[in-house]
C-alpha positions in Angstrom: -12.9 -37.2 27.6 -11.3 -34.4 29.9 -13.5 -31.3 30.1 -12.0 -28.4 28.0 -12.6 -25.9 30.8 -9.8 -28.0 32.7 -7.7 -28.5 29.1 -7.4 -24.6 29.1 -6.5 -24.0 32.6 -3.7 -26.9 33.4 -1.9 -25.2 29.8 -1.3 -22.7 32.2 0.5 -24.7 34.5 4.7 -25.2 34.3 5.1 -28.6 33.7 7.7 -30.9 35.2 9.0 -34.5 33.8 9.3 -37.4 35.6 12.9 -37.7 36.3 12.5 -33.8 37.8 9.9 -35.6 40.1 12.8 -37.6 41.8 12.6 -34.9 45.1 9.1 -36.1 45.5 8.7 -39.4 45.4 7.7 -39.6 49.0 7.7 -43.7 49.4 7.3 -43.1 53.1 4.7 -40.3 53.6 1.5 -38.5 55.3 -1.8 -38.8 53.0 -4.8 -36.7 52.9 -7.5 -37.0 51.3 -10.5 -34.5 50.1 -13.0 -35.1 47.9 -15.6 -32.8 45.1 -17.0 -32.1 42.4 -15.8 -31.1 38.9 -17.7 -28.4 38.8 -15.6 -27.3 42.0 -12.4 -28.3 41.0 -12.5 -25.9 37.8 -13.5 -22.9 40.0 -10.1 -23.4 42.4 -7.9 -25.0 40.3 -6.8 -21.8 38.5 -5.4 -20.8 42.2 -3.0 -24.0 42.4 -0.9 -22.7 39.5 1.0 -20.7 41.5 2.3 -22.8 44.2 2.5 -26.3 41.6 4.0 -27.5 38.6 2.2 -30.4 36.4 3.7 -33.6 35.8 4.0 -33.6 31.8 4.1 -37.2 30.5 4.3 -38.4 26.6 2.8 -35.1 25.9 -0.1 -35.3 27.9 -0.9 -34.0 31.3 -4.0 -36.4 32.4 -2.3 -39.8 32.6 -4.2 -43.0 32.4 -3.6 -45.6 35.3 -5.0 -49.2 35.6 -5.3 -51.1 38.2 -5.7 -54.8 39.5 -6.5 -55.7 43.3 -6.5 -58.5 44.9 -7.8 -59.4 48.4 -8.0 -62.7 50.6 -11.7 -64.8 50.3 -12.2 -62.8 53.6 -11.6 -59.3 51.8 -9.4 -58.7 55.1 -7.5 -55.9 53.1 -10.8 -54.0 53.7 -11.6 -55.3 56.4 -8.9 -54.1 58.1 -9.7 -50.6 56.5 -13.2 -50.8 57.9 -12.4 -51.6 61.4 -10.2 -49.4 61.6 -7.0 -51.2 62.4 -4.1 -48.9 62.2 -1.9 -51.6 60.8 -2.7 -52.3 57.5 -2.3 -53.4 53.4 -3.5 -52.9 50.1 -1.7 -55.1 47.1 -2.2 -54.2 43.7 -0.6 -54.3 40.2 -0.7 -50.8 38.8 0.0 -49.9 34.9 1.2 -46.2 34.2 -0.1 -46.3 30.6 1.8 -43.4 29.2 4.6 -44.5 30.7 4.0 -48.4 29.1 5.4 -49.2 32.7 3.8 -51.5 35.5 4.4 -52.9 39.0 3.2 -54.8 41.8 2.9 -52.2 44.9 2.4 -52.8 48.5 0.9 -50.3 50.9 1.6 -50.2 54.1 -0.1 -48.2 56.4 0.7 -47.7 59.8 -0.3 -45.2 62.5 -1.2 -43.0 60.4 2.3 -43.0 58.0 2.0 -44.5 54.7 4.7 -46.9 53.1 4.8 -48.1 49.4 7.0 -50.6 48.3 7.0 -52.1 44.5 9.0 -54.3 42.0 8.5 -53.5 38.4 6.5 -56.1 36.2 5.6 -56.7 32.5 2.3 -56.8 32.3 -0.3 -56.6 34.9 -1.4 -60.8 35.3 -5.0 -62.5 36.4 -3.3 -64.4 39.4 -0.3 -64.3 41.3 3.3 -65.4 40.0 6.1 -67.1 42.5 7.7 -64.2 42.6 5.1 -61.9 43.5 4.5 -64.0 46.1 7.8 -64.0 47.7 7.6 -60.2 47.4 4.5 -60.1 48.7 5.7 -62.7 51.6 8.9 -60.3 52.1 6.9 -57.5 53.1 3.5 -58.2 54.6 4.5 -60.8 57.7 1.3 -63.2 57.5 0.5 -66.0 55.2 -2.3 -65.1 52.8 -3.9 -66.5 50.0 -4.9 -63.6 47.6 -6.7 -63.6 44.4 -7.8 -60.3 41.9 -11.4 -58.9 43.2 -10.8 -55.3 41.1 -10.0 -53.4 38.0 -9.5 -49.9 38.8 -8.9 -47.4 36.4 -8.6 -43.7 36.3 -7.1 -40.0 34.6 -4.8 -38.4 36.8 -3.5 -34.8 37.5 -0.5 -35.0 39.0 1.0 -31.5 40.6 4.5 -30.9 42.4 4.6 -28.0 44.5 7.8 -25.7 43.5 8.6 -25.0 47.3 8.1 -27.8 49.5 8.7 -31.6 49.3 4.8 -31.9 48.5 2.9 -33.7 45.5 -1.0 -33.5 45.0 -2.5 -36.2 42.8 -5.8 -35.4 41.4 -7.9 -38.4 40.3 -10.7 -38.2 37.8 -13.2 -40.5 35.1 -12.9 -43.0 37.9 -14.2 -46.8 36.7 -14.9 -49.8 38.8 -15.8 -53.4 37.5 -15.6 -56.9 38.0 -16.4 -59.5 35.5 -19.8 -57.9 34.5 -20.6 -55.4 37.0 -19.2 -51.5 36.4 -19.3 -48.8 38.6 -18.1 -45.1 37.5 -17.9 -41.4 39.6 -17.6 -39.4 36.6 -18.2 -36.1 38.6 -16.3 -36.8 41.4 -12.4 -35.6 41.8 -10.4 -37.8 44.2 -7.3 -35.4 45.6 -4.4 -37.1 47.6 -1.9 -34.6 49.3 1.1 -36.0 49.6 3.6 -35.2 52.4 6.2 -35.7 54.6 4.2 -34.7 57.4 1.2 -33.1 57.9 1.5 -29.5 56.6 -2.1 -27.7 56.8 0.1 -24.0 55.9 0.4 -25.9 52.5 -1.1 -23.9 49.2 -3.6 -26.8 48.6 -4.5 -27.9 52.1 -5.0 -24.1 52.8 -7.4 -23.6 49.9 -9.6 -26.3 51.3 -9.8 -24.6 54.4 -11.0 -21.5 52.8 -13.5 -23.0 50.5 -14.5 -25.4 53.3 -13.7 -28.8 51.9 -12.3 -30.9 54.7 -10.2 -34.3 54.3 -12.3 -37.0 53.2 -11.0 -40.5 54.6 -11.6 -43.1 52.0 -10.0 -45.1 49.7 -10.7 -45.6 45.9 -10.0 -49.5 46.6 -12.9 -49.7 49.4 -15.0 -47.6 47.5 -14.9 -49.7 44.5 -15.5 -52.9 46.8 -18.5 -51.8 48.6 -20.2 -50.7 44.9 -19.3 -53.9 43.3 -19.3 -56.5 46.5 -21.0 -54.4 49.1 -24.4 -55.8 50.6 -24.2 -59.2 49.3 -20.2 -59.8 50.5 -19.5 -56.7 52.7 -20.5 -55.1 55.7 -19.6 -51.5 55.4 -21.8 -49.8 58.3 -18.7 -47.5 59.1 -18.6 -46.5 55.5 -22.1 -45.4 55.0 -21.9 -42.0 55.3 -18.7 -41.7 53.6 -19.7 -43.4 50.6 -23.4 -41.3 50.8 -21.1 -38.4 50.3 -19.3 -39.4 47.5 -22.3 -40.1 46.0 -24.3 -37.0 46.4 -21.1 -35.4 45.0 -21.3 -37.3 41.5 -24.9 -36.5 41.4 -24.6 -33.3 42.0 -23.8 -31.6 38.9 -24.9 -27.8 40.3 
C-alpha cells in the first residue's frame, strides 16, 4: 500500500501520459543509480516537483511492474555483473500492469552506455518460445541456454524532467521469490536517472549531492539473486558491502 505522505505530495506533481513520454524514451542511455530510505525520499521529494512531471497511467501514478529473469545454469548474466566485465546482458520478460502490456527486453551494457532492445509479447511465459530465442540469438552474439531464475516485482514512480531529455524512475514495495523462497525491501527506494549522458548539473543528481546520497551501483536483478541464490549458488564477495547497504537501509526505519 503506498504511504499517504507520498499519495499527497506526487498530487502535486504535473502529470504527463505516455505517448508525451515519446522524447524520453532513451533506448540508448547513461544510468545512475542511488539508493534510500522512504523515510528520506518523502523529505526531498517535495523538491523534484519543480524540475519533473509524473507519468500518469490508468489513473494512477505508482505503476505495478513484474518481472521474469532468466539466466544460464552458470548465472553468467551475474556473473558478468560481478566481475565486472564491461560487456554485458540481462534478459527478462517485463509486464507493465496498468498498461496490460508485456515484452521480452535485452540489456545491453557496454562501457558504461546502456542499450535496451524489446519485442512485445502476450503474456510473460515459464520458458523460452522459438522466437524469443531467435531474438535473443539476434542480439546477444553467444549461444546460451537460459532458463527463468526470478520473479521481480515492484511500484514505480516514474518522473520526466520538463527541460532536459532526462527521466528518473523511482522503484518501491520491491519483492523477490523463487518457487518458495521471498525476499522484500519494503523501506528501500531504488532511483535510476536516466540520461543521455552523464549530467551531475541535473535537478535530481544535484539534490543528491546536497543531501549527500551518492550513486549506488547495483542492480535489482543481482540483488534479488544473491538473497534468493546467494551462498549456496553464488559467490558475491564484490557485492558484500553493497548489499550490507541496502540492507541497513530497509532496516532502518529512523
Amino acid at each position: 500500500m503506498l504511504n499517504p505522505a507520498i499519495h499527497d505530495i506526487l498530487l502535486g506533481f504535473e502529470p504527463i501520459t505516455l505517448s508525451e513520454m515519446d522524447r524520453v524514451k532513451l533506448m540508448n542511455r547513461v544510468d545512475t543509480k542511488f539508493a534510500f530510505s522512504l523515510q528520506h525520499f518523502i523529505k526531498f521529494l517535495p523538491e523534484l516537483s519543480a524540475a519533473y512531471k509524473i507519468l500518469e497511467i490508468e489513473d494512477t501514478r505508482t505503476p505495478f511492474y513484474e518481472s521474469l529473469y532468466f539466466d544460464d545454469e552458470r548465472f553468467s548474466f551475474f556473473q558478468d555483473h560481478h566481475n565486472g566485465r564491461t560487456n554485458r546482458f540481462k534478459v527478462r520478460f517485463r509486464k507493465y500492469v496498468e498498461s496490460n502490456l508485456t515484452f521480452l527486453e535485452i540489456k545491453h551494457k557496454f562501457k558504461g552506455r546502456t542499450n535496451k532492445k524489446r519485442i512485445r509479447v502476450e503474456s510473460i511465459p515459464d520458458r523460452m518460445e522459438a522466437q524469443h530465442i531467435d531474438f535473443i540469438k539476434s542480439v546477444i552474439p553467444k549461444d546460451i541456454d537460459l532458463k527463468a531464475v526470478m520473479w521481480n516485482s515492484f511500484h514505480r514512480i516514474t518522473l520526466v524532467n520538463k527541460i532536459e531529455n532526462e527521466r528518473l524512475t523511482l522503484d518501491f514495495d520491491l519483492l523477490f521469490r523463487w518457487e518458495e523462497k521471498t525476499e522484500q525491501f519494503d523501506n528501500v527506494i531504488i532511483a535510476e536517472l536516466k540520461q543521455e549522458t552523464v549530467n551531475r548539473n541535473s535537478a535530481f543528481f544535484a539534490l543528491m549531492k546536497t543531501i549527500n546520497i551518492r550513486p549506488y551501483r547495483l542492480s535489482k536483478y543481482c540483488i534479488g539473486s544473491i538473497e534468493l541464490y546467494g551462498g549456496s549458488r553464488l559467490k558475491f564477495n564484490r557485492f558484500k558491502k553493497k548489499l550490507l547497504t541496502l540492507k541497513k537501509i530497509n532496516t532502518d526505519a529512523a
